[in-house]
C-alpha positions as CSV (number, residue, x, y, z in Angstrom):
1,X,0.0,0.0,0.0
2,X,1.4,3.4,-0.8
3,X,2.0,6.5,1.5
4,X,-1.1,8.1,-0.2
5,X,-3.6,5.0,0.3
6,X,-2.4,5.5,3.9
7,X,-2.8,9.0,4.5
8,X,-6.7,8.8,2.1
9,X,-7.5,5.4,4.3
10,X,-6.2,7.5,7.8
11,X,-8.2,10.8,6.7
12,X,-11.7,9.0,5.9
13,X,-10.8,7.1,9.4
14,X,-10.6,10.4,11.3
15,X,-14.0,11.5,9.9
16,X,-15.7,8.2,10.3
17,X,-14.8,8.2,14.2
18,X,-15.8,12.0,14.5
19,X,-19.0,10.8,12.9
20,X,-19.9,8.3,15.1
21,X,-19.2,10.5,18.1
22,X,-21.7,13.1,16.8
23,X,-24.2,10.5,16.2
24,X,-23.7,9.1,19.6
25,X,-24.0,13.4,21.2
26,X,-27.3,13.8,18.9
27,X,-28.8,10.5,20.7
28,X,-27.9,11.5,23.9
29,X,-29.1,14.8,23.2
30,X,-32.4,13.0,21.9
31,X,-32.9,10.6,24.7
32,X,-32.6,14.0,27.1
33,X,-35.2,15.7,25.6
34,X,-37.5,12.2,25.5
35,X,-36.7,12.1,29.1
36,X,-38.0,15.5,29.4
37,X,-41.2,15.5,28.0
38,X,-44.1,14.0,29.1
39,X,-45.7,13.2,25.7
40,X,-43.2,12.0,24.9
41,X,-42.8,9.2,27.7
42,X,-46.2,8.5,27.0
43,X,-46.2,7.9,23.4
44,X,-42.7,5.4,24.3
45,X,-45.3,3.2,25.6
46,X,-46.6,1.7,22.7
47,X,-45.1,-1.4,20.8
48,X,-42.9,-0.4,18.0
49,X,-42.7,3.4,19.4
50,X,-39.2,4.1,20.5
51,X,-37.7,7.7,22.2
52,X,-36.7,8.6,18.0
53,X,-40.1,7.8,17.1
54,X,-41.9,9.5,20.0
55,X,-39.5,12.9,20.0
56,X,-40.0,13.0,16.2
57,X,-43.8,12.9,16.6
58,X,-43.8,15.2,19.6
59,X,-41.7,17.6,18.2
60,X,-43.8,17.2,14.4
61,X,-46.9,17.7,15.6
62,X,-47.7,20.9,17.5
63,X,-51.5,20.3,18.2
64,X,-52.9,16.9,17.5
65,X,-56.6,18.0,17.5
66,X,-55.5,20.2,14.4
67,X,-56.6,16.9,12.9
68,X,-59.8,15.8,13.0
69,X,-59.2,12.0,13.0
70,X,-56.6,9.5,13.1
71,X,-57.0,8.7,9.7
72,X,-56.3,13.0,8.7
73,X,-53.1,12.1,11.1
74,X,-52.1,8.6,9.2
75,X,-53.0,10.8,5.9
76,X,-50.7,13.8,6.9
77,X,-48.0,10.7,7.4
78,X,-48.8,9.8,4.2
79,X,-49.4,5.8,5.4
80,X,-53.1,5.5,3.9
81,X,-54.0,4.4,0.5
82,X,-54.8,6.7,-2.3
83,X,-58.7,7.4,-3.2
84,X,-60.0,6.9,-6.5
85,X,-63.7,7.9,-6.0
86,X,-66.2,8.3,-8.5
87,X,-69.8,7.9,-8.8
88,X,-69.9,6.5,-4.9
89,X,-67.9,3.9,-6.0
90,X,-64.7,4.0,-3.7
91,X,-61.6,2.7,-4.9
92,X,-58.4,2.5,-2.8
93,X,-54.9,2.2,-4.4
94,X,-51.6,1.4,-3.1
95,X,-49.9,3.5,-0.2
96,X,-49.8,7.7,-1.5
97,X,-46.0,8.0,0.4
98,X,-46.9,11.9,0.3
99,X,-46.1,13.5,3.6
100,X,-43.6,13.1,6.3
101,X,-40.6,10.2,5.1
102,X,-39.1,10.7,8.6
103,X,-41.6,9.7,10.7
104,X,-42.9,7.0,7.9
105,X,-39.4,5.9,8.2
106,X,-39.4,5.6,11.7
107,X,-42.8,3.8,12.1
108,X,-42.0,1.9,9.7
109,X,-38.9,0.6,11.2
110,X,-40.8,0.0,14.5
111,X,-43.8,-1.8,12.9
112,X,-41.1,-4.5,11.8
113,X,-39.9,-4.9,15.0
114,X,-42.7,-5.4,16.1
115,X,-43.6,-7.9,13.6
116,X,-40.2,-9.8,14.0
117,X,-40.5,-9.9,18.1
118,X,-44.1,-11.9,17.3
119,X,-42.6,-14.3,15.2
120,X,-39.5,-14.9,17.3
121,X,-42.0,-15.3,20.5
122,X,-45.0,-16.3,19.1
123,X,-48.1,-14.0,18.2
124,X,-50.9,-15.5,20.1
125,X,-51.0,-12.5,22.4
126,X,-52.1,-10.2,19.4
127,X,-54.9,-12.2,17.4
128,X,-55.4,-9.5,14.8
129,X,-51.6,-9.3,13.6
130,X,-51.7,-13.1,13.7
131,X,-54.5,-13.7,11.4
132,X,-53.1,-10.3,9.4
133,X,-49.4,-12.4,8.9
134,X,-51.5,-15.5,8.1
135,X,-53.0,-14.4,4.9
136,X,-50.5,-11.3,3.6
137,X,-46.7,-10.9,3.3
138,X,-44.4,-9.4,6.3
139,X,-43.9,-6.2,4.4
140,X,-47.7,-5.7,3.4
141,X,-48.7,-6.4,7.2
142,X,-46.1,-3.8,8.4
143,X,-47.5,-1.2,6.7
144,X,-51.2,-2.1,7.9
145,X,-49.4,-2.0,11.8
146,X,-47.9,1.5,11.3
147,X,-51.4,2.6,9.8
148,X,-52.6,1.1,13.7
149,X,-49.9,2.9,15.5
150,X,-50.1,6.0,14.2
151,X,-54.1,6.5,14.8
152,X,-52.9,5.3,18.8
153,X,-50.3,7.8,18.7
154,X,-52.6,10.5,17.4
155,X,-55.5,9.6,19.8
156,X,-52.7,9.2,22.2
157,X,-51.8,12.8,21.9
158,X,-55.1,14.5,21.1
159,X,-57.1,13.3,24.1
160,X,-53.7,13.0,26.2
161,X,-54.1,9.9,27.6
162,X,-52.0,6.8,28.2
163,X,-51.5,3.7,26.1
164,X,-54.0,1.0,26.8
165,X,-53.3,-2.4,26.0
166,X,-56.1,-4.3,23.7
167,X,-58.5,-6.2,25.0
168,X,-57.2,-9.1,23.8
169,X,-53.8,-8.6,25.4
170,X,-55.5,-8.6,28.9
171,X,-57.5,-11.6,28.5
């Protein structure tokens, strides 16, 4: 390897370690704030909802009753299917992906967590994901989970109260 290789291969080490050290200041920074806020806390509570999820949302959303239903909120995500109405026939398409990436992104990436925590240890506890993974592929049920946990966290915020767990989870 030559002197320059070295010195390139050195350089792009330097910035790769000064990287990581920003990214690990912005979590702690992150993790603060979560700590800090109760809406926050609150919204950590759900499965598949982490302190970068719940900031995000908290920080995103200034007034959650701006919206007038969970589905506006999902919409406003950009996680509900596009409408294709005519003649009071209503057609759905796929998925619009208009509106926040970031916070799709981030439910998204909980939703599969979710997802692969049931099939690691076992999904009887949540019948509707169950039968949902039965019949439709891992990605498509995802997507129909993150739909579900953003009308929680929406409902979660406008009415201010605390996760519940389904009915079915108590049982």
């Amino acid at each position: 390897m030559t002197a320059g290789c070295r010195r390139c291969l050195a350089a792009l080490g330097s910035q790769l370690r000064a990287l990581k050290a920003q990214i690990l200041e912005f979590d702690r920074r992150i993790i603060a704030w979560h700590q800090s806020n109760a809406t926050s806390k609150r919204l950590d509570a759900i499965p598949g909802v982490g302190p970068a999820l719940a900031t995000a949302l908290v920080a995103s959303v200034a007034d959650a009753k701006a919206f007038r239903s969970g589905r506006d909120f999902s919409a406003w995500v950009g996680l509900v299917p596009k409408q294709n109405s005519s003649g009071g026939k209503d057609k759905l398409g796929s998925i619009s992906k208009q509106g926040d990436r970031y916070l799709r992104s981030l439910f998204t990436a909980g939703a599969l967590a979710v997802i692969r925590y049931a099939k690691i240890h076992g999904t009887r506890h949540r019948p509707w994901l169950t039968a949902l993974l039965a019949r439709r592929p891992t990605k498509v049920a995802a997507i129909a989970l993150v739909n579900k946990l953003a009308r929680m966290a929406w409902a979660m915020m406008a009415k201010n109260e605390r996760y519940k767990e389904p009915a079915a989870l108590m049982a």
